[in-house]
Structures are given as C-alpha cells and as structure tokens.
C-alpha positions as CSV (number, residue, x, y, z in Angstrom):
1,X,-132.9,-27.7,134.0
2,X,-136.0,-28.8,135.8
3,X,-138.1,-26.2,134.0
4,X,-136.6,-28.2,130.4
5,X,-137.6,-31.4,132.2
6,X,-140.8,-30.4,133.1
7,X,-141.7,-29.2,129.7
8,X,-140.1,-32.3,128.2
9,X,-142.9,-34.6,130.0
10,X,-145.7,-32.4,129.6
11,X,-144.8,-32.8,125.5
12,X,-144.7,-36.6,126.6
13,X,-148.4,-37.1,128.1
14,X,-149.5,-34.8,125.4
15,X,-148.1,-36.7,122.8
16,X,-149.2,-40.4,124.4
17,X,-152.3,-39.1,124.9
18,X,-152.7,-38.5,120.9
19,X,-151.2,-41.4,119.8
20,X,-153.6,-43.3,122.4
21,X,-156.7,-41.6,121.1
22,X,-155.9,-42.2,117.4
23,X,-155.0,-45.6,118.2
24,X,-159.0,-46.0,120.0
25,X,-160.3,-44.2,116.7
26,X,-158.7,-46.8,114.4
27,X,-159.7,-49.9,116.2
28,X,-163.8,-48.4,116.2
29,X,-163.3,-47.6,112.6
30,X,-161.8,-51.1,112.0
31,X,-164.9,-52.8,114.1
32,X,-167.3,-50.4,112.8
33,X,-166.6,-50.4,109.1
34,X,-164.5,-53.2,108.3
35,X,-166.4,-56.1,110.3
36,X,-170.0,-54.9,109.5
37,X,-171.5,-56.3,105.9
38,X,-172.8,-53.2,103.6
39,X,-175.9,-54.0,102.2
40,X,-176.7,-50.7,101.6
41,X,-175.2,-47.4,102.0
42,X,-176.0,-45.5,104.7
43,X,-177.0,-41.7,104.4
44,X,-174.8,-39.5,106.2
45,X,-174.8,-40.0,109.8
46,X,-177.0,-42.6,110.1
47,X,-176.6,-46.3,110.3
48,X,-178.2,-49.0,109.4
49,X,-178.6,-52.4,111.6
50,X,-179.6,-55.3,110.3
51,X,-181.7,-57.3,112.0
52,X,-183.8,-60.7,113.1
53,X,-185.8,-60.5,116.2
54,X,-187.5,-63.7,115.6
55,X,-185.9,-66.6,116.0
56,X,-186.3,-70.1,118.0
57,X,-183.7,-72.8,118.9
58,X,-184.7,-76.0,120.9
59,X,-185.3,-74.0,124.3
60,X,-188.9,-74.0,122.7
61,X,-189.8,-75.5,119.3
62,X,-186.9,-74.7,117.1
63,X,-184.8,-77.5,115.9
64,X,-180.8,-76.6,116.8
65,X,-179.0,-75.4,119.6
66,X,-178.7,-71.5,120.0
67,X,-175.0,-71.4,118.6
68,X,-176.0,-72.6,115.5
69,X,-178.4,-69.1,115.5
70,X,-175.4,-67.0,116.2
71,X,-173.5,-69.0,113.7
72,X,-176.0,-68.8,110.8
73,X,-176.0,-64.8,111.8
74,X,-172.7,-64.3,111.2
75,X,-173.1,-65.8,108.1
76,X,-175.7,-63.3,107.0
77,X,-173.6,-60.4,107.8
78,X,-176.3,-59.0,110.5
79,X,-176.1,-57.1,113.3
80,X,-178.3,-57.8,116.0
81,X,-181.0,-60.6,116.7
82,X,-182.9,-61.9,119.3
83,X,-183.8,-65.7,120.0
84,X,-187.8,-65.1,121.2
85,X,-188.3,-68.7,122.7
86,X,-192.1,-69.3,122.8
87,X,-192.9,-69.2,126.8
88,X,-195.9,-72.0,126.3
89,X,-193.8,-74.1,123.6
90,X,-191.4,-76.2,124.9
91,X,-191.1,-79.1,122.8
92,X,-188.5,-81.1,124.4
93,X,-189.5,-80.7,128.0
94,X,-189.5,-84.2,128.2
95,X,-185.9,-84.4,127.2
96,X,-184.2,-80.7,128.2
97,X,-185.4,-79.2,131.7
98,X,-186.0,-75.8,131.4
99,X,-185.9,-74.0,134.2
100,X,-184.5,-70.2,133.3
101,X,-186.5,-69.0,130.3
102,X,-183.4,-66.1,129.7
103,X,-180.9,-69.4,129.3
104,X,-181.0,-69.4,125.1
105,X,-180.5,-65.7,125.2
106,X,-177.3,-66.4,127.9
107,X,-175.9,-69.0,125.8
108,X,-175.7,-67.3,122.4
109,X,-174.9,-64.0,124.1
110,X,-171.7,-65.8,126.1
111,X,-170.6,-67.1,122.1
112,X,-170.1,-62.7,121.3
113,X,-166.4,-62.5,120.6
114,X,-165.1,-58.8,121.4
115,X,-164.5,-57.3,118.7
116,X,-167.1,-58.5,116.2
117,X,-169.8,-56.5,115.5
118,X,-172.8,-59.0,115.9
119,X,-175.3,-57.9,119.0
120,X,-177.9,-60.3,120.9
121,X,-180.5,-58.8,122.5
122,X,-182.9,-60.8,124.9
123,X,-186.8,-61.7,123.6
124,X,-189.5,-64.0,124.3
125,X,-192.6,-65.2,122.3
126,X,-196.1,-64.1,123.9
127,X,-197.4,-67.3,122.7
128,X,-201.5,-67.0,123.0
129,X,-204.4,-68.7,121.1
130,X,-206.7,-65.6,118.7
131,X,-206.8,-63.0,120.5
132,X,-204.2,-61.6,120.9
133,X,-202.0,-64.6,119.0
134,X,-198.2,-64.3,119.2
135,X,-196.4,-61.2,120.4
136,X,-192.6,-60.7,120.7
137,X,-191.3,-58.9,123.2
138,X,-187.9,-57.7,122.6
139,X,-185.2,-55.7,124.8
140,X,-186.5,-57.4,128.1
141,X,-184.6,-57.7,131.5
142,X,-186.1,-61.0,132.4
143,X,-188.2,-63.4,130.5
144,X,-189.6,-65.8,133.4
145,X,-191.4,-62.8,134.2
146,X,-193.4,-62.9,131.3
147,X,-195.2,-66.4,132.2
148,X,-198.8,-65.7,133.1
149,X,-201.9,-67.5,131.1
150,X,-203.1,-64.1,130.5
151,X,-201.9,-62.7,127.3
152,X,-202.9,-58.9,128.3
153,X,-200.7,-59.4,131.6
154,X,-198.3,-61.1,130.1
155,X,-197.3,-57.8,127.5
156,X,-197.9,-55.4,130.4
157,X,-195.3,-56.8,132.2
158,X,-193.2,-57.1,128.7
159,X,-193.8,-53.0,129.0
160,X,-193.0,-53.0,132.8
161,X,-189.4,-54.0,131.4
162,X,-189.3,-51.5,128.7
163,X,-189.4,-53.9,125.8
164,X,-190.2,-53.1,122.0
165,X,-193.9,-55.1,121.4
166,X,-195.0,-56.2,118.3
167,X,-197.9,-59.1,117.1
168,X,-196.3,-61.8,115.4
169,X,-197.3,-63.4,111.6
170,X,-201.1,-61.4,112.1
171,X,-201.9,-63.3,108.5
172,X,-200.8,-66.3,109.8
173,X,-203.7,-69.2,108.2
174,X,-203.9,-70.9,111.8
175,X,-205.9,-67.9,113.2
176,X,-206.9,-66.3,110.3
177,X,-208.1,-69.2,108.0
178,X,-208.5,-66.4,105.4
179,X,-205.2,-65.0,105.6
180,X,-206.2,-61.5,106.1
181,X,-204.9,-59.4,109.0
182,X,-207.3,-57.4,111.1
183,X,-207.5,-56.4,114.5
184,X,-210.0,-57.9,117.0
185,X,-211.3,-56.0,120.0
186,X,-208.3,-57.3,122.3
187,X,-205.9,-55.9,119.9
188,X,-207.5,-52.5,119.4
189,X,-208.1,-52.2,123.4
190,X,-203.6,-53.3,123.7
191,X,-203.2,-50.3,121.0
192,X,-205.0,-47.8,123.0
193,X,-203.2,-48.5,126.2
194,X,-200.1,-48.6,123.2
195,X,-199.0,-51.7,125.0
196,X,-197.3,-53.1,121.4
197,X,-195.5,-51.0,118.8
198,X,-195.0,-53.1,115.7
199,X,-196.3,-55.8,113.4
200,X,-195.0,-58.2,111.2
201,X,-195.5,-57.4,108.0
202,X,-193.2,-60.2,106.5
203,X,-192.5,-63.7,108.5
204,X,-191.0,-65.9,107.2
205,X,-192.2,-66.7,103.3
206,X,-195.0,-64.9,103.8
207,X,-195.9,-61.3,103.1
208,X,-199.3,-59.2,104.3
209,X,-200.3,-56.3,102.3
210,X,-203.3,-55.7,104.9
211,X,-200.8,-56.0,107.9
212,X,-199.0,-53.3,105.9
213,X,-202.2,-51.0,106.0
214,X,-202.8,-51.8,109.3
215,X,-199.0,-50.4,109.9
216,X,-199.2,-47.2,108.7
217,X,-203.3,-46.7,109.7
218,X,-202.2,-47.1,113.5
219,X,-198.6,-45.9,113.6
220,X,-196.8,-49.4,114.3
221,X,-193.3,-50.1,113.2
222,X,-192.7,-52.5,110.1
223,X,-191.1,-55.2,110.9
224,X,-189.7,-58.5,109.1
225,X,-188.3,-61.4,110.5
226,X,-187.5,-64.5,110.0
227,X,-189.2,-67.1,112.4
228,X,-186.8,-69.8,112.0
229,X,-187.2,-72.9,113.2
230,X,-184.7,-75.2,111.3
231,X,-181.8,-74.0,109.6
232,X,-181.6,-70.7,107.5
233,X,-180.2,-72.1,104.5
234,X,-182.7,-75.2,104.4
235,X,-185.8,-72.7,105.2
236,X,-184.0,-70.0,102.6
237,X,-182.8,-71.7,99.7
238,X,-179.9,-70.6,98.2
239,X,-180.3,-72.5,95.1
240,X,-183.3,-70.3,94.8
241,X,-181.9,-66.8,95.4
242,X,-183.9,-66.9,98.8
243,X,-182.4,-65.2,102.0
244,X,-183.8,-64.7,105.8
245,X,-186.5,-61.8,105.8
246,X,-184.2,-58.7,107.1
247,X,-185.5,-55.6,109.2
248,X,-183.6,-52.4,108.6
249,X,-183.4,-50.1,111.4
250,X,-182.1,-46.7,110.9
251,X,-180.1,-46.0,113.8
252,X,-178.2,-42.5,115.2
253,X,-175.3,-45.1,116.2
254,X,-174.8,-48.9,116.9
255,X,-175.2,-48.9,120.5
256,X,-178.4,-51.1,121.6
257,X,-180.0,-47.5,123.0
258,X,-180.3,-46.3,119.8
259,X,-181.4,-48.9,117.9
260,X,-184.3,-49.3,120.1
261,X,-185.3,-45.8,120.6
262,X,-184.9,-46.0,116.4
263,X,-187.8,-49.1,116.5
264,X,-190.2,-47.0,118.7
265,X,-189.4,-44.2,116.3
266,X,-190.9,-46.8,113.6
267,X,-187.4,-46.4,111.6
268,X,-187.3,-49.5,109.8
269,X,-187.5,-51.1,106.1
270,X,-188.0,-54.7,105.5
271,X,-185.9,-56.9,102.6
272,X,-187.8,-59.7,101.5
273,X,-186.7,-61.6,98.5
274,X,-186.3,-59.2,95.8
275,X,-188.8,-56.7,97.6
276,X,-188.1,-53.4,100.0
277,X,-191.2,-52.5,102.5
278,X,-191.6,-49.8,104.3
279,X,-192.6,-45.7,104.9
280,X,-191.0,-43.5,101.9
281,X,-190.1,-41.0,104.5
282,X,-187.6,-43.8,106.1
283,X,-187.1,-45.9,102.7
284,X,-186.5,-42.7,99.9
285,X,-183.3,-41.2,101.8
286,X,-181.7,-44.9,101.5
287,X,-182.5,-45.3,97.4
288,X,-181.3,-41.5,96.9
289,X,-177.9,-42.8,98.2
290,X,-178.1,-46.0,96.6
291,X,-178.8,-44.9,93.0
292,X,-177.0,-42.7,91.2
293,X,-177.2,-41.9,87.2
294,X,-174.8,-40.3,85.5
295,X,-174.2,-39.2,81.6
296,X,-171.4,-41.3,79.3
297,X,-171.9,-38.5,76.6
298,X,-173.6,-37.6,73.4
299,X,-173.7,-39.6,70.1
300,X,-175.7,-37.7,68.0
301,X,-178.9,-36.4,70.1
302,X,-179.0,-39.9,71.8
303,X,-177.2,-39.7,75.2
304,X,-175.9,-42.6,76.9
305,X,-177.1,-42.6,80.9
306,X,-175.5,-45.0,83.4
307,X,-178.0,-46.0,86.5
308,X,-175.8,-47.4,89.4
309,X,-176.7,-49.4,92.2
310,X,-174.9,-49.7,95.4
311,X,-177.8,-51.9,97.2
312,X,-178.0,-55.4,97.3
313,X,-181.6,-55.6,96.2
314,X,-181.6,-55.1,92.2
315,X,-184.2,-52.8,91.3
316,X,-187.1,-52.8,88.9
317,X,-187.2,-49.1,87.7
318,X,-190.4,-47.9,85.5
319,X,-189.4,-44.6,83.9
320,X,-192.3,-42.1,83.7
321,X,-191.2,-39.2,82.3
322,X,-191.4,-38.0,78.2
323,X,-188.4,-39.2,76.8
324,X,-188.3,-42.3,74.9
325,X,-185.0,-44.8,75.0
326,X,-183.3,-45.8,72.1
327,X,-182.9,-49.9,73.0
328,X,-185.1,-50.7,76.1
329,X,-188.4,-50.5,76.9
330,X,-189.8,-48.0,80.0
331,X,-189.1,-50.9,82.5
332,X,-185.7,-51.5,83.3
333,X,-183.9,-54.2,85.7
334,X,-180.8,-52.4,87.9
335,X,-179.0,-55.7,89.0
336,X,-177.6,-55.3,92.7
337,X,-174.2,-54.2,92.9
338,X,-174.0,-53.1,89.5
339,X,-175.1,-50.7,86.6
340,X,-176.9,-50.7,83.4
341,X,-176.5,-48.1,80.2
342,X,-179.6,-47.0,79.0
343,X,-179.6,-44.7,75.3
344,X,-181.8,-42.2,75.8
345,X,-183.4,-39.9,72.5
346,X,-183.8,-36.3,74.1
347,X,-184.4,-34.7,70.5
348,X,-181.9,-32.2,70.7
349,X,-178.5,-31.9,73.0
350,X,-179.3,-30.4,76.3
351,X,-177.2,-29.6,79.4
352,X,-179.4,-31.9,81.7
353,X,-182.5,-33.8,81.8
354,X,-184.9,-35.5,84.3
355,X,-185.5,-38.6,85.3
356,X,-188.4,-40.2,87.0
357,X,-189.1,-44.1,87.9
358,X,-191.6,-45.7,89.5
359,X,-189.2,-48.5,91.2
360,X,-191.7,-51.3,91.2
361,X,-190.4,-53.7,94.1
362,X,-189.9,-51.2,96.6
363,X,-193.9,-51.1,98.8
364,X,-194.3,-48.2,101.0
365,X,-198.3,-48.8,101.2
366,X,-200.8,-51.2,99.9
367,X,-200.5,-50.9,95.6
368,X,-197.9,-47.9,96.0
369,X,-194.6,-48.5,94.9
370,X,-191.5,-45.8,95.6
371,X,-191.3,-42.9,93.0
372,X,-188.0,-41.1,92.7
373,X,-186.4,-38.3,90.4
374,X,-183.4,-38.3,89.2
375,X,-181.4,-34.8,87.8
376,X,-178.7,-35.6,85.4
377,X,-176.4,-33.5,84.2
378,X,-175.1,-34.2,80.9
C-alpha cells in the first residue's frame, strides 16, 4: 500500500512539474510573440529589436516629461530605447533641479509593466563643442559619472561602465557647416584607443551617405535614431507617411546582454522613411525571409509570378536579368505587407527561371543598393 502511494505522488510531482513548465512556455510565447510588433520577419533563430537610443525629455532640452517617451514607444511597437539626456543641456534648470542625472532613465523605467515587452536601457548625451561633438553613451551604470568638461574623459569613463559609444548626427550643419562627415584628429585618436563603436548614420530627418562610408571604412556599427525633442508624431508626420528613424539590431535573444553584445557585433540595419541602411551581410538574410516569389501558372509562354512582401518597408525592385515582362516595366514597386503579379515572357515553358533585382531603397554602401536572386520554380 505505501509502495502504491509512493508511486502515486511520484506520478504527481512529475505530472505538476509538466503542466508547470508548459504553463512558463506559454506565458514567454504569449510575451514574446504576441506583445512584440512584427515589422519584419525574423530569420530563424534570430530576433530582431527595434530600437531608439536617442531620445530627450525635459531632464535636458527635450520638451515632455519622460512618460510621454515610453508612451509614444509603445505606440511604435519598439522594443528598447534609451532617454540620453544631454549632461551640459539643462534647459529648465531654472525651473526643475536636477540633481541625479540617471532620474529620467528611473522614471520611464518605473512606468515598465511586467509583462510587456518594451525595455529601457540607461544613456546619456556626451554633449561637447567640434571635436569630439555629441556622443551617446548607452548601457551605463551611472550617468553623473560622466560629468567632466573633458570630452575624451568623459567617454573613457562611459567605457569604464561598459557602455556601447557612438558620435551623434556627425553631419550635423552646426559643426559641419558643409554637412559632410569626416573625422578630426580627436576622433581618429578615440577610434584607436576604440573608445566609441558606432555612428549615426540617420538622425532625425537627416541621412549621411559619408557617415555611411565612414561606417563600414572603420568598423563602427550603423546606427539610426531619432533625436526627439518634441513629440514623435509632430516631428514624424503621419499625414506624410513619416515614422521615427528605427535601428534594427539582430539579436541571439531579447535579453539586454544580447542585444548589446549584437551592437558591438555591429548587427544592425537602419529604417528611415521608405529606405533600409546597412551591411548586406546583416541586411540580405532579412530580405531573403521577407520576399518570396512564387509562379500562378502558364498562359501561353507568359507566366504569371507573384512577389510577396512580409516587411513593412515596400520595396523598389529593379529586375536585371534577360527576361522581358509582359505589362510592367524593369522597375517594380512591392507595397509593404502585400504582393504584386508581374507576367513575365520566358519564350518557351520552362520548369524554373531566375530572378534578379537590384532593390533600389535598400543602401548597404555609398551608391550600392542590395542585389538579390530569386529561383522560381514554375
């Protein structure tokens, strides 16, 4: 009787044990999959976190409180941001005393609910006249720390906390009057000690072509941001298809390790307007998921070829190859979230043919635009 007993609760734990683990693997799937916006899908084991790591509310010059950034976040469907209050600007010191420079991170941190899947990360703005300029610091432990009124010291102690560095707006007109980003002596000495690890190649409405070069010439991670000030959807017109500047960082997982060993790893992608940025080695993988074409069938020897897209960017594909199409031109317009036929004259009927575009607003360098190939079988 004991020994039926015995067996009887052994079946017991084994069983809550199981129902207790499947119960943990639902709730992650439901946080993971159901409360994180898709705007693109992710190749297989992989993630990818989207991201604003520049961002100011009135704890230096920005123009709302810091909820209204976690707020406006939500909205946008991201996943991780950071509030980088200038250390130098405080605009309202006259009517707000500041006396912890982590408080703005505190405050929209404290606003997290549980279960959502929106992450805060701490930042400050290196705010210093040409050279250096403006450096984020991202991933730090303390930002009163970083006050000194030497820029140099001011990102080696950004380092000393194991932060992610990178120069902020480097075509910004203020110090460059020409608009062209380049690196002074300062910067080039901060890159040899490898004291920063990114660049802005997009802030705000702005994009650099030359910050791009400077990128992939010096191994720096590509980054995009924001830089808001006042409100997103003032800044970003809607009216106007306009939305935030996004960094895409392609992350093992969604835990904050990750991601930043994944923007050391310089595994990012930038969305600006109607535009993708970044390496092909990082960017390619992401389209191949993302665009699929398939075959509707023959009429004739003109075949009918659906191109899907999964993304939320529409794309601007420039076929290449031989073949001529039957009722479009060479350049064809992939709307986001959907699918376009294209008739395609292959002269006679074949088992499968290829396909490749130039897809004219995805950059991976300076006047280089993302070529892919597609096999379709038909």
């Amino acid at each position: 009787m004991r020994e039926l007993e015995k067996n009887y609760l052994n079946q017991f734990n084994i069983m809550k044990k199981t129902i207790t683990t499947i119960l943990l693997m639902l709730l992650v799937f439901n946080i993971n999959a159901q409360k994180r916006k898709e705007f693109f899908k992710s190749p297989k084991g992989k993630f990818l976190i989207s991201s604003d790591l520049h961002i100011h509310s009135v704890f230096s010059d920005g123009e709302v409180w810091p909820s209204i950034r976690i707020k406006e976040a939500r909205k946008d469907g991201l996943d991780l941001i950071s509030l980088t209050e200038h250390l130098e600007y405080l605009s309202y010191k006259n009517d707000m005393n500041i006396t912890d420079r982590n408080r703005s991170f505190e405050i929209s941190n404290s606003m997290l609910k549980e279960e959502e899947a929106l992450m805060v990360i701490n930042g400050s703005e290196i705010t210093k006249p040409m050279p250096p300029g403006h450096f984020n610091a991202v991933f730090i432990k303390d930002a009163n720390l970083l006050i000194n009124p030497d820029g140099e010291k001011a990102i080696i102690e950004a380092n000393k906390q194991g932060a992610f560095v990178f120069w902020n707006h480097p075509n910004w007109v203020e110090n460059r009057d020409d608009a062209i980003a380049r690196f002074d002596d300062l910067h080039k000495k901060l890159l040899r000690k490898k004291l920063f690890h990114g660049i802005e190649v997009v802030n705000e409405h702005t994009y650099s072509e030359e910050a791009l070069a400077l990128a992939l010439d010096n191994d720096l991670t590509i980054m995009g941001t924001s830089d808001i000030h006042g409100l997103i959807n003032w800044t970003f017109e809607k009216e106007k298809n306009y939305h935030r500047p996004v960094t895409f960082i392609i992350s093992d997982n969604i835990t904050k390790a990750s991601i930043k060993d994944a923007l050391f790893a310089q595994k990012t992608f930038v969305w600006h307007r109607d535009m993708l940025i970044g390496k092909e080695e990082n960017i390619l993988p992401i389209i191949n998921e993302n665009i699929t074409v398939t075959s509707n069938g023959y009429y004739k020897k003109i075949v009918t070829i659906k191109i899907s897209n999964s993304g939320i960017v529409p794309l601007k594909l420039k076929y290449t190859g031989d073949y001529t199409f039957h009722s479009n031109g060479p350049v064809l317009e992939v709307p986001a979230k959907g699918e376009l036929l294209v008739t395609v004259k292959t002269r006679e009927i074949l088992e499968k043919i290829e396909m490749p575009f130039e897809v004219l607003n995805i950059i991976t360098a300076p006047k280089q635009n993302l070529k892919i190939i597609k096999i379709v079988k038909l």
